[in-house]
N, C-alpha and C positions, 0 to 999 in steps of 0.2 A: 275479151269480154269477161267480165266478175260477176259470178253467181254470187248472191247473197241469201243468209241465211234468213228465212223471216221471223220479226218482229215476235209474232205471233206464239212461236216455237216454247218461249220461255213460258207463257202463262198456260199454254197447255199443260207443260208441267207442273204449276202450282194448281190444275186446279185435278190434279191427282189424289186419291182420298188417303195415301197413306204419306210422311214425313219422305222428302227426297235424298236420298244419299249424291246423286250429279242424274242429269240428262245433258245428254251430247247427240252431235248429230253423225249419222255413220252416212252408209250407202254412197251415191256417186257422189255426194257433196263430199264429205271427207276423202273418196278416190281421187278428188281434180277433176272431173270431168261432167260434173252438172252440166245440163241444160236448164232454159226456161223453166220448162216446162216438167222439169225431173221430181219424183216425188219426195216430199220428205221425211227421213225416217228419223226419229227420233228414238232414242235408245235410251234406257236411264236406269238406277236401284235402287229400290224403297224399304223399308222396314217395318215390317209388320211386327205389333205390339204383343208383349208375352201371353197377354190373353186370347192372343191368334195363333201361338204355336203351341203353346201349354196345358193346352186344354183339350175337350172331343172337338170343337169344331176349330179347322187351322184356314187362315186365310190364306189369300192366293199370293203363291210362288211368279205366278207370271201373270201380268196384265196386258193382254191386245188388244189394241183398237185401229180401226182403219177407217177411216171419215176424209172429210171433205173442209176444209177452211180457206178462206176467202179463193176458189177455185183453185187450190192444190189442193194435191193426195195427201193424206197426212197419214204414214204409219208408225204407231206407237207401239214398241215390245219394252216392256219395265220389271224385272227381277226383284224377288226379294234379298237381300245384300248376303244371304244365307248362300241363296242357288248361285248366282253372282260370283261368288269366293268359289263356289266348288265348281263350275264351270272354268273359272281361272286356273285352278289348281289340276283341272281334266283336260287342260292342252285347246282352248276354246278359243282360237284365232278370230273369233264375232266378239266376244264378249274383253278379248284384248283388247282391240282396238274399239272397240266402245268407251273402255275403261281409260282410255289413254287418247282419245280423238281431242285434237286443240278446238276442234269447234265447241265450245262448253256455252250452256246456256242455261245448267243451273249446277250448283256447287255446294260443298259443305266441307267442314275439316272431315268429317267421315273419310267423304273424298279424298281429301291431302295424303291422309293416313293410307285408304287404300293404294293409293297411287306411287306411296314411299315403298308399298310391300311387290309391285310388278315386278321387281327384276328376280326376286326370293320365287317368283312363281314360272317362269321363263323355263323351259326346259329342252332338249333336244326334241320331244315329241310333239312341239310346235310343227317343226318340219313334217311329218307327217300328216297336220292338218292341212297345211296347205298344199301339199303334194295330192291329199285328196279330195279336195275342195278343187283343184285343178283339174280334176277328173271330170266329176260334176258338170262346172265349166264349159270346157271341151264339148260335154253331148249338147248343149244348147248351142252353142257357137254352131256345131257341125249341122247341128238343125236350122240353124236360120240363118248362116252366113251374114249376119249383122255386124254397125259398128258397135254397137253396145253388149253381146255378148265376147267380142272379141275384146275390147278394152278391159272387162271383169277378168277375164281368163289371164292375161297378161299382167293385170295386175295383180291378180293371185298369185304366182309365180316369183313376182317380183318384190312382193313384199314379205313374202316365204325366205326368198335368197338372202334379204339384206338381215334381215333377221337370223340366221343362220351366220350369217359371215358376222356381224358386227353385236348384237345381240339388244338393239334396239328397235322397236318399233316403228315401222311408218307406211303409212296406207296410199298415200298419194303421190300418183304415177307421175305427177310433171318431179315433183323428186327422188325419183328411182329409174325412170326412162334412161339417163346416161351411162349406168352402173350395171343396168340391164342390157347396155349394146340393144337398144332399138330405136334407133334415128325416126323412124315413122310417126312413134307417140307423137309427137305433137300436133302432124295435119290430120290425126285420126282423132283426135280429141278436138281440134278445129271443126269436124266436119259433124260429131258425132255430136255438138253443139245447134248445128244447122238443121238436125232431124237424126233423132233416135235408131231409127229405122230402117236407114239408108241402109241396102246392101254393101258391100265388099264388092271388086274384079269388075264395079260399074264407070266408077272415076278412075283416069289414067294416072294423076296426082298420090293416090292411095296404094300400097300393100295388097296382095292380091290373098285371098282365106288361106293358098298354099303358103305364099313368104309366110305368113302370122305361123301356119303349123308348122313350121320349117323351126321359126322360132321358139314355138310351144315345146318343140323336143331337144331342142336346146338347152332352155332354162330348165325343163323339168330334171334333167339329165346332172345338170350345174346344182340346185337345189338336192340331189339326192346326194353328191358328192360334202355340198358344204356339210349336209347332215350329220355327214357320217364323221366330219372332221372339226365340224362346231364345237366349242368352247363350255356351251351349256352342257348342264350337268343333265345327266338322265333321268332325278327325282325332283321335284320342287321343294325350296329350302321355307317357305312361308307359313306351311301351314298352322302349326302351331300359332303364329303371329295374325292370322287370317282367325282362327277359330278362337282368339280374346278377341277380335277387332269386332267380329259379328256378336258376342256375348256382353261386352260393355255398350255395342248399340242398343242393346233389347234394354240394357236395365237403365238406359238414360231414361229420367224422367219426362 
């Protein structure tokens, strides 16, 4: 079954009060494993004009919104391409894969540009986000023995590892399940399709919350090693190229 992104997605972005650098779509849609009924996040970076940073009054660095559109959830977080860059440049595994999600549903050469400058931004201390970002994880999983906090944990992990070993990004667990040695991803993403919800150790078909932590200290274990033996460098090489990129946005007319 194919989750689709909706229609809808893009004009909520234009009808955003400031110019769009990209809106993409993150959360389970970008992980692989949407439901119907999964909410949509929409992620995006905008540019607020010199007379919003230049001055006493500065406009807003972040916009949120969470609403309701043709009955989905719709949540919106939008940066300004300022915070954006310096979240990229601070080891922000959210704001990676924002910046890099194929699901795109609105665009700009801004975009091209920042997305020439990812790999200059990539560092070994990726791997510590997602190492603790797994952490996080983990206490939800252990609180609700669910299939949807256990898929987020997993794929935490697993997008930490490949990123460390190869030094590309990618979010979405039906292409990182095989690299990860976890055979199960599939019928858990089958099921976890069929209802959100559903406990773990219920269905005989499924992984049991121990197999997952069995696995969870596996990969965390595997991710601390790539870490320390990754290719990336330990400062980010972009910055400079990040801080003209944000300064010829402001002075476009």
């Amino acid at each position: 079954m194919t989750i689709t992104v909706p229609d809808w997605a893009g004009q909520v972005a234009d009808e955003q009060p400031y110019p769009m650098v990209f809106a993409t779509i993150s959360g389970a849609h970008l992980y692989g494993f949407a439901s119907v009924d999964s909410d949509v996040d929409l992620r995006a970076a905008h540019v607020l004009p010199i007379s919003e940073v230049a001055g006493l009054r500065h406009g807003p660095e972040t916009i949120n919104h969470i609403g309701d559109r043709d009955g989905v959830e719709l949540d919106l977080v939008t940066h300004d391409l300022a915070k954006c860059a310096r979240l990229l440049l601070g080891r922000s595994g959210d704001v990676l894969e924002q910046v890099t999600s194929p699901l795109v549903v609105r665009t700009s050469p801004l975009h091209e540009e920042l997305l020439s400058l990812v790999p200059g931004c990539l560092t070994d201390g990726y791997g510590a986000h997602y190492l603790g970002f797994s952490i996080s994880s983990e206490k939800l999983f252990a609180k609700t023995g669910e299939l949807k906090p256990a898929l987020y944990l997993l794929r935490t992990l697993a997008t930490g590892l490949h990123l460390m070993r190869t030094g590309q990004v990618q979010a979405d667990l039906n292409l990182l399940w095989q690299d990860a040695r976890l055979p199960y991803v599939p019928d858990l993403i089958a099921a976890k399709r069929q209802g959100e919800h559903r406990p773990l150790g219920v269905d005989p078909g499924l992984p049991t919350p121990d197999a997952i932590m069995a696995d969870v200290v596996r990969l965390r274990a595997e991710l601390t090693d790539a870490k320390a033996a990754t290719g990336l460098p330990q400062q980010p090489a972009a910055a400079d190229a990040l801080h003209e990129l944000v300064v010829r946005a402001r002075l476009r007319p």
